[in-house]
C-alpha positions in Angstrom: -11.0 -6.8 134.5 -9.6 -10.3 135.1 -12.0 -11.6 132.6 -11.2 -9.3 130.1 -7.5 -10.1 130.6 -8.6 -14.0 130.4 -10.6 -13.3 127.5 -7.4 -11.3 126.1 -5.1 -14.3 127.0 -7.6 -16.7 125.3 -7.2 -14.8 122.5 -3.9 -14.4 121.8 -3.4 -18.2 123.0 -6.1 -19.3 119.8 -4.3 -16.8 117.6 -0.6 -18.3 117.9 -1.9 -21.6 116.9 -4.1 -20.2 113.6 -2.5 -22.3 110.6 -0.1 -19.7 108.3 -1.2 -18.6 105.4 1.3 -19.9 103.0 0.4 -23.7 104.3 -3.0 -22.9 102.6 -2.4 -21.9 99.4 -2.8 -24.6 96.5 0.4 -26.2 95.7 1.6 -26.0 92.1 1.6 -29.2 90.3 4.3 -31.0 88.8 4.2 -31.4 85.2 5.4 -34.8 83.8 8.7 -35.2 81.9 8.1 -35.3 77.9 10.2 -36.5 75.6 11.1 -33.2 73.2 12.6 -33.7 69.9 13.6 -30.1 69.7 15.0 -27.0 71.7 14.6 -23.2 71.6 18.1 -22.0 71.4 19.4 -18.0 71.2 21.5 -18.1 67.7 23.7 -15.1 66.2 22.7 -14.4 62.4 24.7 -12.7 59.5 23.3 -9.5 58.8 22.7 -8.3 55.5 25.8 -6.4 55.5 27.8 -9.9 56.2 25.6 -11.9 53.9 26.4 -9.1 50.9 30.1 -9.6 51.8 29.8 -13.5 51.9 28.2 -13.5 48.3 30.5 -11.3 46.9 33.7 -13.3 48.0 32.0 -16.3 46.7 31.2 -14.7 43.4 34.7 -13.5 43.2 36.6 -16.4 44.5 34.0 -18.2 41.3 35.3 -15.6 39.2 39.1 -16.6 39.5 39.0 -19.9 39.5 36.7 -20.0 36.3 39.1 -17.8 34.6 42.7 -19.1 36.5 41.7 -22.2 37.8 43.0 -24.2 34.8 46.0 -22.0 33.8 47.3 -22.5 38.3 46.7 -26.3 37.5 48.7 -26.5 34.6 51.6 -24.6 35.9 55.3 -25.0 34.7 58.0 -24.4 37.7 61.2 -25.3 35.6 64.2 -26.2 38.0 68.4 -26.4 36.5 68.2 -30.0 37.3 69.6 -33.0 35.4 66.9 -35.7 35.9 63.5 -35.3 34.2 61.1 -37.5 35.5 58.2 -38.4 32.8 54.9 -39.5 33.6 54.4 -42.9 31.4 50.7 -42.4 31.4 50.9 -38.6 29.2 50.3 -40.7 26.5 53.2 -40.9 23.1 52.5 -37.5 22.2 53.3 -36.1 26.0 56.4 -38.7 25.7 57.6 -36.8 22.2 57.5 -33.5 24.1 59.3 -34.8 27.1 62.4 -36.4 24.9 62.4 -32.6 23.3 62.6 -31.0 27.0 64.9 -33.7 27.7 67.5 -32.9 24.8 67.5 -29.0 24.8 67.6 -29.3 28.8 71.0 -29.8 30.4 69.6 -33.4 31.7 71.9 -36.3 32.8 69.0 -38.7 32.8 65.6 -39.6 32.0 63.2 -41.4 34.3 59.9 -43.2 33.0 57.5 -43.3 35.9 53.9 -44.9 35.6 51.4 -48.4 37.3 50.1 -50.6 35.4 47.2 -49.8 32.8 43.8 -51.7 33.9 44.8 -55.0 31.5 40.8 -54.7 30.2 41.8 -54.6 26.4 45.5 -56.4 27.4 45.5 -60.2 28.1 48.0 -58.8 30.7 48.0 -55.4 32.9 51.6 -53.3 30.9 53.6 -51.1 32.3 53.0 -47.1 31.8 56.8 -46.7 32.4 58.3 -49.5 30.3 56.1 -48.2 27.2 56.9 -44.6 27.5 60.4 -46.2 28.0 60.1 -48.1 24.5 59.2 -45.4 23.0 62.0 -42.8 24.6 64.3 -45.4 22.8 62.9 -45.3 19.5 63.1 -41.4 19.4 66.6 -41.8 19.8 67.7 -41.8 23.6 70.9 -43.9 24.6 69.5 -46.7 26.6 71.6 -46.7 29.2 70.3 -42.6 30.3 66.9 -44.3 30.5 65.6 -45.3 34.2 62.4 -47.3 34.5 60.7 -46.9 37.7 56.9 -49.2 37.4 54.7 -48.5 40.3 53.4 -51.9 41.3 50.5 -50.8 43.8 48.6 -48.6 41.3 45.1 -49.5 43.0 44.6 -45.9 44.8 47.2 -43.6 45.3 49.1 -43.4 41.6 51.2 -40.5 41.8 52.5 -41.4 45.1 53.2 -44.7 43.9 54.7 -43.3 41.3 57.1 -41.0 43.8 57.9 -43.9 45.5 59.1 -46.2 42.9 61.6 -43.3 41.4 62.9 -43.1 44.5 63.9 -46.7 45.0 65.0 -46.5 40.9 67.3 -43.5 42.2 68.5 -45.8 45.6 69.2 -49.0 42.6 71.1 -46.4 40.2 72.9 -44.9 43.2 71.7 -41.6 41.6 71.8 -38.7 43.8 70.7 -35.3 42.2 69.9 -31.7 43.7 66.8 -31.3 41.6 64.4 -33.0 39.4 62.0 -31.9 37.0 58.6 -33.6 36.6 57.0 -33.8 33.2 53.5 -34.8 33.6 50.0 -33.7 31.9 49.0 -29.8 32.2 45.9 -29.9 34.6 47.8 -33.0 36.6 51.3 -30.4 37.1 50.1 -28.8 40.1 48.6 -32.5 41.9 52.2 -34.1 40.7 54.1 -31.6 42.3 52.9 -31.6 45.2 53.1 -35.2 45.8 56.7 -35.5 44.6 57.7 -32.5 46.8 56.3 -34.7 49.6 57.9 -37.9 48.9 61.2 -36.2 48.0 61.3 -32.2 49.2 63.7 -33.7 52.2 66.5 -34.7 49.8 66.3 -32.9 46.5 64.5 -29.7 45.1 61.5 -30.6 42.9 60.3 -28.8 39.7 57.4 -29.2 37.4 56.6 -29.0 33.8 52.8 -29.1 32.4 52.7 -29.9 29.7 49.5 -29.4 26.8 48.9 -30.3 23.6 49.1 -28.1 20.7 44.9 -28.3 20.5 44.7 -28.3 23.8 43.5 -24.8 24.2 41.8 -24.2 21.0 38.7 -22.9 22.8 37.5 -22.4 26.6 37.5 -25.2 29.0 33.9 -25.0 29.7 33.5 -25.4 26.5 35.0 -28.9 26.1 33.5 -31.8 28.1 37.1 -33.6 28.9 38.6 -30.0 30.1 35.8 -29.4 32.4 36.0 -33.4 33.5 39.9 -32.8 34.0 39.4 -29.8 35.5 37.3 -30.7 38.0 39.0 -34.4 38.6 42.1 -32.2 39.5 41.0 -29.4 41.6 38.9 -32.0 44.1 42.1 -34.1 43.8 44.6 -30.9 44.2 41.8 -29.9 47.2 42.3 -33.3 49.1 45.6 -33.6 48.4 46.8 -30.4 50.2 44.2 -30.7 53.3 43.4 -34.7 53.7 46.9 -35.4 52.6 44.9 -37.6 50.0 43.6 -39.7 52.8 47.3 -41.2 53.6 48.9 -41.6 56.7 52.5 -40.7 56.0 54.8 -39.9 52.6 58.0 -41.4 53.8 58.4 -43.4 51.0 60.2 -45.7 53.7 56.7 -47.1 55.2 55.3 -47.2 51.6 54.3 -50.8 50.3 
């Protein structure tokens, strides 16, 4: 019996010091880093039912601005104001029009806006403003109804400049109206009015007038090449105008140069 017992102690003695199982089992081996130039991501996709809808708002947003896109560019918002701002650069034909708005309209004065043209075919850069000014004379307006307002930094930014430099005529003339009307080129109305409302929307009420030539529409825009040039200069410019602010900081026309 008491070697059975010692035989049983032995045993149990040997069997608490057996190794455990887990400490013999293969370790896993560590992979080495790699450098991946991609990863698996879980990503949510438009159905077809979304990617139906997308289209068709796309084809229909296409729709409206192939058949309205011009005709919202070249918009006319005519204001009861008595100073009609003209845009030098509309050429003598657009100037003609403007000293006909300007007589049938109950206006006091008549402001010539414009830069400088390039000076390429000039030995010296003129003024937009002083010709269209020239030429408001010769059609018959009393000189002294005439403002002149020459944008001088005319590099980038040409409407604003424009803005600007009406407003300092109007601080010179001590002019102070409720409203102004802006005569500028059709496809340009929509680009100018938003600019001037900018510049001067916290001191007067601003209106616009687009004007076109009597050809103008004779067929479709996409039919012409500098309609569908115009078209598309003014709509990216319209575009960055009301979301970038046209890339400028401010429109106080305080802090302008």
């Amino acid at each position: 019996m008491e070697t059975d017992k010692a035989a049983h102690r032995d045993i149990s003695y040997t069997g608490s010091l057996r190794t455990p199982v887990s400490s013999l089992s293969p370790k896993p081996l560590k992979r080495p880093r790699r450098l991946y130039l991609f990863r698996r991501y879980t990503i949510w996709c438009p159905t077809w039912v979304s990617w139906f809808f997308i289209a068709s708002m796309s084809l229909l947003l296409a729709a409206v601005c192939f058949n309205y896109g011009e005709g919202f560019l070249a918009w006319t918002h005519r204001l009861p104001a008595n100073v009609l701002i003209v845009e030098g650069w509309i050429g003598r034909e657009g100037v003609h029009a403007a000293v006909t708005e300007f007589e049938h309209g109950n206006y006091k004065y008549i402001v010539s806006t414009g830069g400088l043209t390039s000076g390429r075919w000039e030995d010296e850069p003129a003024s937009y403003a002083e010709m269209a000014a020239r030429e408001m004379i010769r059609l018959g307006v009393p000189k002294q109804r005439i403002i002149v307002a020459t944008a001088e930094y005319t590099e980038s930014h040409r409407t604003f400049e424009s803005a600007v430099a009406f407003w300092r005529a109007l601080r010179v003339s001590n002019t102070r109206p409720e409203a102004v009307n802006v005569f500028t080129f059709g496809p340009h109305a929509s680009r100018s009015f938003l600019v001037f409302a900018k510049v001067l929307g916290s001191e007067m009420k601003v209106g616009v007038i687009g004007w076109l030539p009597a050809d103008y529409k004779t067929e479709p825009w996409w039919r012409s090449s500098e309609r569908s040039r115009n078209l598309l200069e003014e709509t990216v410019g319209y575009l960055y105008g009301v979301l970038l602010n046209s890339g400028r900081q401010s429109n106080a026309p305080e802090t302008a140069n």
